[in-house]
Structures are given as structure tokens and as C-alpha cells.
PDB file as gemmi writes it, atoms N, CA and C in Angstrom:
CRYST1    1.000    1.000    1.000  90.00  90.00  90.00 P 1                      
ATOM      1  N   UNK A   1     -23.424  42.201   2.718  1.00  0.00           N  
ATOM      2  CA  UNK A   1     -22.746  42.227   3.981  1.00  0.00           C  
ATOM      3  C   UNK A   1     -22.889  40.889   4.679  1.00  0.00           C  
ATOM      4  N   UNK A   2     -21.735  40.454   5.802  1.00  0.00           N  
ATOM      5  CA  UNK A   2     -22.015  38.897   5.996  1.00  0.00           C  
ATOM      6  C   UNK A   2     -22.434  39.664   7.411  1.00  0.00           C  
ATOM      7  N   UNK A   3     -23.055  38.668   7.951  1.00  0.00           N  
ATOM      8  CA  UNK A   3     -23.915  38.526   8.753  1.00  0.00           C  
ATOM      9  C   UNK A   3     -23.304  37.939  10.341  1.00  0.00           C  
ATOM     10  N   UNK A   4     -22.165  37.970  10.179  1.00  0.00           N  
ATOM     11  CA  UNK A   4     -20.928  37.397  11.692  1.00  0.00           C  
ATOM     12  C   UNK A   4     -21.030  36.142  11.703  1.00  0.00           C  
ATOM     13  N   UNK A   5     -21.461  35.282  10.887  1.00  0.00           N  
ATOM     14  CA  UNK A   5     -21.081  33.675  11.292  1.00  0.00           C  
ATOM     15  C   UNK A   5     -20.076  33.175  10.218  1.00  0.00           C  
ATOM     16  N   UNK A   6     -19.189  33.027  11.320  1.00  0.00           N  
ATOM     17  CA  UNK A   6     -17.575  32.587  10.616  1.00  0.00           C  
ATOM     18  C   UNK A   6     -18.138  31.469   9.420  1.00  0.00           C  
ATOM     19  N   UNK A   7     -17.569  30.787   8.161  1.00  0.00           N  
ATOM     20  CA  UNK A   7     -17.540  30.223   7.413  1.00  0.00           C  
ATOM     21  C   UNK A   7     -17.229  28.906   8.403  1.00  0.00           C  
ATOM     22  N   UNK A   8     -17.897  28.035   7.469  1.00  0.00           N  
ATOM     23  CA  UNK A   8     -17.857  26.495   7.995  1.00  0.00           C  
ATOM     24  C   UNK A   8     -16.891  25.802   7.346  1.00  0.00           C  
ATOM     25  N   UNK A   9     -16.362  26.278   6.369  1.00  0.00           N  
ATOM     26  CA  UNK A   9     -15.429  25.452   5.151  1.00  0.00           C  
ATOM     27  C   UNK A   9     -14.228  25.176   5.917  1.00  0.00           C  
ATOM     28  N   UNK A  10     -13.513  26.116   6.968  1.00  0.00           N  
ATOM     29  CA  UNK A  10     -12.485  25.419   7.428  1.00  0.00           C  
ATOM     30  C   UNK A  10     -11.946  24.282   8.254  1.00  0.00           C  
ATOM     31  N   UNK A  11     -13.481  24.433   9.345  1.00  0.00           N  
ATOM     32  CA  UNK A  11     -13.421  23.754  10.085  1.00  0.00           C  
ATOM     33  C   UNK A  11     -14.521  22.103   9.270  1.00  0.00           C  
ATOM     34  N   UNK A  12     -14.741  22.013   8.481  1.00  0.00           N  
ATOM     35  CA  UNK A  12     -15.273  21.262   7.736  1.00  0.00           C  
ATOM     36  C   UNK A  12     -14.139  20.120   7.144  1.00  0.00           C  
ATOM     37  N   UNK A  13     -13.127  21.024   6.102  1.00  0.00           N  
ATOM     38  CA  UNK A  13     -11.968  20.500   6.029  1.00  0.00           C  
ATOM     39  C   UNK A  13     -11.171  19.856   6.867  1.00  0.00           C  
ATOM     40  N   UNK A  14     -11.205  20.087   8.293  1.00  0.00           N  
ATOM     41  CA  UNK A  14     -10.211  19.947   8.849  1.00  0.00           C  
ATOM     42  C   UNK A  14     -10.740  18.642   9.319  1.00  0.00           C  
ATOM     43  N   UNK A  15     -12.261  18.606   9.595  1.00  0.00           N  
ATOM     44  CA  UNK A  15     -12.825  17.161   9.799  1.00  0.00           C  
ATOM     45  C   UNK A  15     -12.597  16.253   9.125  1.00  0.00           C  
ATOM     46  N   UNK A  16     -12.887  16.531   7.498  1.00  0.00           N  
ATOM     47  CA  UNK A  16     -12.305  15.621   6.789  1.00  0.00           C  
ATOM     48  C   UNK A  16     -11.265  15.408   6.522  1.00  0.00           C  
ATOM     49  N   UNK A  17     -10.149  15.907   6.833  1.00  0.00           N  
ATOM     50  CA  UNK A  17      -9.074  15.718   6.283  1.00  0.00           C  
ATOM     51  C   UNK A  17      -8.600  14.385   7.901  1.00  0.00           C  
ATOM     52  N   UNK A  18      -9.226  14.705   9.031  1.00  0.00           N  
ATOM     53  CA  UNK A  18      -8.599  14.116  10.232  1.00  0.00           C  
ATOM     54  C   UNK A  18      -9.898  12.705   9.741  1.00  0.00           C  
ATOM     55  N   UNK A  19     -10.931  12.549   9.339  1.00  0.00           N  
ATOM     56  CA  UNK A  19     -11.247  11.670   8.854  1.00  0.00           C  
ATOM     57  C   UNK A  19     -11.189  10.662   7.840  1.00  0.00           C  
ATOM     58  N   UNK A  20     -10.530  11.221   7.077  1.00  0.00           N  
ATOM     59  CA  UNK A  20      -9.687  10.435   5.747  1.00  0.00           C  
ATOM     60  C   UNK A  20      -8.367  10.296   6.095  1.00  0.00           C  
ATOM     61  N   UNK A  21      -7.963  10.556   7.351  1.00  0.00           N  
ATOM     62  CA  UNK A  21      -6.516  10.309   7.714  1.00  0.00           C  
ATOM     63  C   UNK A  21      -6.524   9.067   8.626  1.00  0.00           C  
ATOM     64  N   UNK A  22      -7.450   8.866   9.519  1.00  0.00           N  
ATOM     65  CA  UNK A  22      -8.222   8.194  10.575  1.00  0.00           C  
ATOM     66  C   UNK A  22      -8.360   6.717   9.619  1.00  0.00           C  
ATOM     67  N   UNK A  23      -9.328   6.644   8.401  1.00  0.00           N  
ATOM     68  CA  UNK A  23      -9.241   5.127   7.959  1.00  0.00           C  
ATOM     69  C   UNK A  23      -7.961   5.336   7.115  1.00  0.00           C  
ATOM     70  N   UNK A  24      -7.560   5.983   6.734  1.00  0.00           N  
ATOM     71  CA  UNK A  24      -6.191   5.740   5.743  1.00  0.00           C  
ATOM     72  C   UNK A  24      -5.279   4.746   6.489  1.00  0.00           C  
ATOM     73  N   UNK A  25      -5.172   5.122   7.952  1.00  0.00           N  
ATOM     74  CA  UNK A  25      -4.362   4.583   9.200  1.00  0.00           C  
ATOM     75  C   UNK A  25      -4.673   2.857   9.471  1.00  0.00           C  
ATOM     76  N   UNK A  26      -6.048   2.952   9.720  1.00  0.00           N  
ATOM     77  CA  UNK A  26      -6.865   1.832  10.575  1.00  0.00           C  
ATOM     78  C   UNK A  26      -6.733   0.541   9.806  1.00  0.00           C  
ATOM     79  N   UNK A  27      -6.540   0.591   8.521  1.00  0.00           N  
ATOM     80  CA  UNK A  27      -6.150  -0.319   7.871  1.00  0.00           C  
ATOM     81  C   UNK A  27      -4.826  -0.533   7.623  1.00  0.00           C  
ATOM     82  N   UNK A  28      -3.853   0.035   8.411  1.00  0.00           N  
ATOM     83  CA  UNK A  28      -2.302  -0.499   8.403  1.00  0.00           C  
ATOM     84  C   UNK A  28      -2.603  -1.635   9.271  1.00  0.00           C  
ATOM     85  N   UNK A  29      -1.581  -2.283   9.517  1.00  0.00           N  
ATOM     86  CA  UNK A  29      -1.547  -3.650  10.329  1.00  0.00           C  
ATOM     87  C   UNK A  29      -1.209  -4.932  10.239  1.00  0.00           C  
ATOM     88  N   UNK A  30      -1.031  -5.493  11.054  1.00  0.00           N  
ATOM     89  CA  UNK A  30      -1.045  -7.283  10.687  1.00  0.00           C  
ATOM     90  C   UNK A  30      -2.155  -7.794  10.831  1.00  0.00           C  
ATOM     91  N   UNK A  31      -2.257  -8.831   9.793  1.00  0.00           N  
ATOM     92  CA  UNK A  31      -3.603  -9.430   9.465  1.00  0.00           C  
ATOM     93  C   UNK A  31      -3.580 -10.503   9.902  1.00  0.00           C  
ATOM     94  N   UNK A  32      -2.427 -11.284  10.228  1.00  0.00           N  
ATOM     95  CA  UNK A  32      -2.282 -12.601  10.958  1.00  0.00           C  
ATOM     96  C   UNK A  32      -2.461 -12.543  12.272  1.00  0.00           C  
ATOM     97  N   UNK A  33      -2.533 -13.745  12.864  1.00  0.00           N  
ATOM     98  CA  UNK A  33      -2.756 -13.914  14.460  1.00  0.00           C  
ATOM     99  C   UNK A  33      -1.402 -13.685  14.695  1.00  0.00           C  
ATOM    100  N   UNK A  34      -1.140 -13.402  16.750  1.00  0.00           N  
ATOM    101  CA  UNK A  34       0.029 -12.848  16.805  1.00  0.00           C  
ATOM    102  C   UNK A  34       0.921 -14.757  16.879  1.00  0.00           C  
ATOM    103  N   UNK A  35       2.071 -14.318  16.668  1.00  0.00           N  
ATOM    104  CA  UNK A  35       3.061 -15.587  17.248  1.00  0.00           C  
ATOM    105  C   UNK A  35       3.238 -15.424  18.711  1.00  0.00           C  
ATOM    106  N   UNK A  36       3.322 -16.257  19.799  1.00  0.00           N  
ATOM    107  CA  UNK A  36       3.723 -16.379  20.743  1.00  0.00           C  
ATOM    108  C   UNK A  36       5.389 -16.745  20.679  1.00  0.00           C  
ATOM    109  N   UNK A  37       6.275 -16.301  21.387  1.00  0.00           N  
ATOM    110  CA  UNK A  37       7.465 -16.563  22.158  1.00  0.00           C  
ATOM    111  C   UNK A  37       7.924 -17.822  21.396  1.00  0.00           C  
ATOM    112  N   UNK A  38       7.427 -18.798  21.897  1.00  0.00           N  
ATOM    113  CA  UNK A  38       7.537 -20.128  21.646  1.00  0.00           C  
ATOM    114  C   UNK A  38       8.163 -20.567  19.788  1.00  0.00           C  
ATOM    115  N   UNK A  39       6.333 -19.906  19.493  1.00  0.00           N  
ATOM    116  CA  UNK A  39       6.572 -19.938  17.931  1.00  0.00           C  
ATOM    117  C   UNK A  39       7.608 -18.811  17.120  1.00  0.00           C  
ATOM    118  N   UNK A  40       7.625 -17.878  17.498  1.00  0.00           N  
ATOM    119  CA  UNK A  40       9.027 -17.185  17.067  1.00  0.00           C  
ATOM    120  C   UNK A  40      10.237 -17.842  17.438  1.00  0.00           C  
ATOM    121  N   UNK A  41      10.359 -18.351  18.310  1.00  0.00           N  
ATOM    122  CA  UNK A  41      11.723 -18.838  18.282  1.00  0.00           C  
ATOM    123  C   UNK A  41      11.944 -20.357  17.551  1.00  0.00           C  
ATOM    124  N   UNK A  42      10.841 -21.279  17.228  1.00  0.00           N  
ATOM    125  CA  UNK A  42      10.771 -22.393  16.352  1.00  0.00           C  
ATOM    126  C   UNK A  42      11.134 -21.734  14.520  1.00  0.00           C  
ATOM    127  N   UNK A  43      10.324 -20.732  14.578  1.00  0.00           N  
ATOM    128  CA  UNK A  43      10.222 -20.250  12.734  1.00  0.00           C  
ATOM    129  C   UNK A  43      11.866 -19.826  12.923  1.00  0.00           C  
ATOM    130  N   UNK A  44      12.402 -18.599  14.002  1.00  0.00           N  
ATOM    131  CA  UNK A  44      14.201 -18.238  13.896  1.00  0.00           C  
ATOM    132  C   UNK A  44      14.951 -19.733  13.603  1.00  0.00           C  
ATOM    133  N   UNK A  45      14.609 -20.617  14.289  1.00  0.00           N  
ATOM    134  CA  UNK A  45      15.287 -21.719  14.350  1.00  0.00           C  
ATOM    135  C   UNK A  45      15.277 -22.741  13.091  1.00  0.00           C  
ATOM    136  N   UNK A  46      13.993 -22.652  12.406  1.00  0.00           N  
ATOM    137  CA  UNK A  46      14.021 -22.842  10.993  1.00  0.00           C  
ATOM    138  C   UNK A  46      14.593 -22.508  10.062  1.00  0.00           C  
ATOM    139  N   UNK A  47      14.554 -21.209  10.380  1.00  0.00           N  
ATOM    140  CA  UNK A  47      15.058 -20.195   9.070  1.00  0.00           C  
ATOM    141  C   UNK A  47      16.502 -19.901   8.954  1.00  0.00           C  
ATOM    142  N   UNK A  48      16.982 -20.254  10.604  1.00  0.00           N  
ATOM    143  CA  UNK A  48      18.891 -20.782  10.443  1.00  0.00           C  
ATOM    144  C   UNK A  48      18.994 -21.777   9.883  1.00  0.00           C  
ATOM    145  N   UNK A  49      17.914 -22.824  10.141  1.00  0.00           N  
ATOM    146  CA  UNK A  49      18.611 -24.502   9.553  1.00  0.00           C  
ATOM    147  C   UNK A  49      18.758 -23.943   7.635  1.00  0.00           C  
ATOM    148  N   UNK A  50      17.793 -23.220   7.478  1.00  0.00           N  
ATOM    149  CA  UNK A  50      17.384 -23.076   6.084  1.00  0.00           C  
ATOM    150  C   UNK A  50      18.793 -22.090   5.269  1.00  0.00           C  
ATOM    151  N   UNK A  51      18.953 -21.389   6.426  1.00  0.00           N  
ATOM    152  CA  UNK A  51      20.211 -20.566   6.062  1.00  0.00           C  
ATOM    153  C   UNK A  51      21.226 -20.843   5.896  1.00  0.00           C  
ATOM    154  N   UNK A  52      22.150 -21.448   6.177  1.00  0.00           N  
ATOM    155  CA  UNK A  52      23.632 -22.566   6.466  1.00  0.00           C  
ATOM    156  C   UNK A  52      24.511 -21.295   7.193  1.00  0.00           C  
ATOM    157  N   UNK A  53      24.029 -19.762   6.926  1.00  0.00           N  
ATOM    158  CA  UNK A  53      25.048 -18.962   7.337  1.00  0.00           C  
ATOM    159  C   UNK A  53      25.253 -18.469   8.712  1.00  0.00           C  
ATOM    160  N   UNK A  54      23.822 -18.509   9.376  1.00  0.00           N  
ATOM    161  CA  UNK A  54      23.861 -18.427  10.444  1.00  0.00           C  
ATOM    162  C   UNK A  54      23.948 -19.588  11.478  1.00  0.00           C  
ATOM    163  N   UNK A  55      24.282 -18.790  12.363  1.00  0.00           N  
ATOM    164  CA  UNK A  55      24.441 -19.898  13.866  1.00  0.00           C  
ATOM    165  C   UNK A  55      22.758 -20.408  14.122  1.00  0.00           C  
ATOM    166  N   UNK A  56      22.678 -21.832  14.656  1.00  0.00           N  
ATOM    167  CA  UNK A  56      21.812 -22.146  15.592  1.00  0.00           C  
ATOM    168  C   UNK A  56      21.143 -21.471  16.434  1.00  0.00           C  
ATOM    169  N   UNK A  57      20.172 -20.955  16.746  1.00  0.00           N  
ATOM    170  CA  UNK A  57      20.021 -20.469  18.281  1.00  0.00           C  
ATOM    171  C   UNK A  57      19.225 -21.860  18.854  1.00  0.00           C  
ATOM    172  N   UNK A  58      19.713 -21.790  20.194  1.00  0.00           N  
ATOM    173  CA  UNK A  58      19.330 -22.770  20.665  1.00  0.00           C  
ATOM    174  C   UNK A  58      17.512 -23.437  20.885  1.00  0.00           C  
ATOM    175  N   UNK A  59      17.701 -24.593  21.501  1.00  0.00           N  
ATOM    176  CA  UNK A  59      15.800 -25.073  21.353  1.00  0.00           C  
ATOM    177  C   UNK A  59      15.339 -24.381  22.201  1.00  0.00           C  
ATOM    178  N   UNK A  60      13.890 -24.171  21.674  1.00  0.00           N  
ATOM    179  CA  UNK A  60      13.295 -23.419  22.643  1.00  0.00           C  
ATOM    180  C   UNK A  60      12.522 -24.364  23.724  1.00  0.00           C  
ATOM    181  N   UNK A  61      12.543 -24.071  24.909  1.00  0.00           N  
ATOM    182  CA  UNK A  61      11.748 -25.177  25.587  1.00  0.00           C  
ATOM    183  C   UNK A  61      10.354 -24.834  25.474  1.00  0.00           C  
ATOM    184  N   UNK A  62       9.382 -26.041  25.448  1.00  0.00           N  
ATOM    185  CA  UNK A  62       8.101 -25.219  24.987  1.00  0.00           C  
ATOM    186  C   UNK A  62       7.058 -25.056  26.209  1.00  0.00           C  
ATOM    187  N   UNK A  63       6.179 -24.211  25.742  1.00  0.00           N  
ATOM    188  CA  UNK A  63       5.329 -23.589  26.904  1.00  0.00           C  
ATOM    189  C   UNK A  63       4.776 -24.592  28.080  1.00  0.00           C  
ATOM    190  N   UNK A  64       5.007 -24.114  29.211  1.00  0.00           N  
ATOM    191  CA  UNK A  64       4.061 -24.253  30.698  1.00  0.00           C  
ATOM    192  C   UNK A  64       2.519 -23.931  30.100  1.00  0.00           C  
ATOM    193  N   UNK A  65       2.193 -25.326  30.641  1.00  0.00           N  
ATOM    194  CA  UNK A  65       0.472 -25.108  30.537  1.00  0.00           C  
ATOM    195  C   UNK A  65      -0.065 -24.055  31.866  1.00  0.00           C  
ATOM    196  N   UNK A  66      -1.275 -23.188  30.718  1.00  0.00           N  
ATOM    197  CA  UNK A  66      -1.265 -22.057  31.703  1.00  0.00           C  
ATOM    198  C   UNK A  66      -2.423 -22.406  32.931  1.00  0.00           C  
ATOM    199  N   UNK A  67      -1.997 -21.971  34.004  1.00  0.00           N  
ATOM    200  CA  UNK A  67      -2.666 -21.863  35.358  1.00  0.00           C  
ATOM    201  C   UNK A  67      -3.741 -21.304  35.476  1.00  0.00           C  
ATOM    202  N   UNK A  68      -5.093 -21.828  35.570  1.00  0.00           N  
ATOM    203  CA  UNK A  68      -6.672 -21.082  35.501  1.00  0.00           C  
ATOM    204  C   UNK A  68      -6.119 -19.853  36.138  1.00  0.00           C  
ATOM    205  N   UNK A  69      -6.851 -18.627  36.359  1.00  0.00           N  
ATOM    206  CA  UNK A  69      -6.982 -17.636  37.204  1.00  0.00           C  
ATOM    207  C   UNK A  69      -8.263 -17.289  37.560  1.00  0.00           C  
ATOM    208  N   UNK A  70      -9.055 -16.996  38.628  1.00  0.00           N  
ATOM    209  CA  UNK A  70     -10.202 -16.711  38.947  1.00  0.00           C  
ATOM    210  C   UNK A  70     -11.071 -15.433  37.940  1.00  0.00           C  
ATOM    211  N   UNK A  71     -10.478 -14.301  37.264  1.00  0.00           N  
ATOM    212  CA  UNK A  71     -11.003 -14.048  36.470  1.00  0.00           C  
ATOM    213  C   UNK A  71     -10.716 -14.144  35.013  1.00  0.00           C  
ATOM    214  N   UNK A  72     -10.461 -15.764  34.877  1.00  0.00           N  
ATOM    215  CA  UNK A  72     -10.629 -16.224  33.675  1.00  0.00           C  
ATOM    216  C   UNK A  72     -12.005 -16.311  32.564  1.00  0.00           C  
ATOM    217  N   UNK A  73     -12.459 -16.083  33.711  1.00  0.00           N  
ATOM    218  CA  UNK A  73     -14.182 -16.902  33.451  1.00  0.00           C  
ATOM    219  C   UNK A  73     -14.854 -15.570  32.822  1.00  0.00           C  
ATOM    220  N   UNK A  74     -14.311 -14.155  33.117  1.00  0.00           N  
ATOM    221  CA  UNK A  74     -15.153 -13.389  32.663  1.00  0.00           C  
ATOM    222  C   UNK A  74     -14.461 -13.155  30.909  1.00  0.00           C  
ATOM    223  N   UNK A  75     -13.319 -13.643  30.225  1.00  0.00           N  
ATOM    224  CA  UNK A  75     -12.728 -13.656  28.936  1.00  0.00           C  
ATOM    225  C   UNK A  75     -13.164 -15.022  28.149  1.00  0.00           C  
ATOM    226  N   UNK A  76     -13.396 -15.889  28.797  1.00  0.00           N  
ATOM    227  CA  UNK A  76     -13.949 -17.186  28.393  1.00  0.00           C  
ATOM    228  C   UNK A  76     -15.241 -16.972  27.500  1.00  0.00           C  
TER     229      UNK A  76                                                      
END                                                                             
């Protein structure tokens, strides 16, 4: 006769299964640093010259040097 304590196997499974789903995930991604604005629109602008089929998009003007902010200092 069982003794009233529900079986552990389901809720066991269900851990692992949300845990082997969890790193299956965590390793999707980009592995490179991100591009800024700037640099996406230099590589598009490459990759037309490289193309002959597409249009130009125009130059990009390049970045404003950025302005300290007072809580800079705590990311520094």
C-alpha cells in the first residue's frame, strides 16, 4: 500500500526538462560585439559598392563625441 506521498518522478522531469531547455537556449546568440549605427551603415555601404546592383545609400556622418554624464562614473 503507498503511503500518500505523491511520486516525485513528475515533477522531477519537469525540472529537467525546463533545465535542459534553459542551457539548450543560453547558448543561442551573437558572439560578436554589437555594431553601432555608424558601423552598420559603413559595412551596408560597402557591401553596395561590392554589389554593382544595388543603389548607394548615402555617407553616414560619423558619431558626436559623447557628453560625460554625472553617473558615468558609477559604469566606468
Amino acid at each position: 500500500m503507498k503511503t500518500g506521498i505523491p511520486s516525485m518522478m513528475p515533477v522531477r522531469s519537469v525540472l529537467l526538462l525546463a533545465l535542459a531547455g534553459t542551457l539548450a537556449l543560453s547558448a543561442c546568440g551573437r558572439k560578436a560585439p554589437l555594431d553601432t549605427p555608424y558601423q552598420g551603415a559603413l559595412d551596408a555601404r560597402r557591401e553596395a559598392e561590392i554589389n554593382k546592383e544595388e543603389p548607394l545609400p548615402p555617407v553616414p556622418a560619423p558619431p558626436v563625441q559623447d557628453r560625460r554624464f554625472i553617473l558615468d562614473g558609477l559604469i566606468d
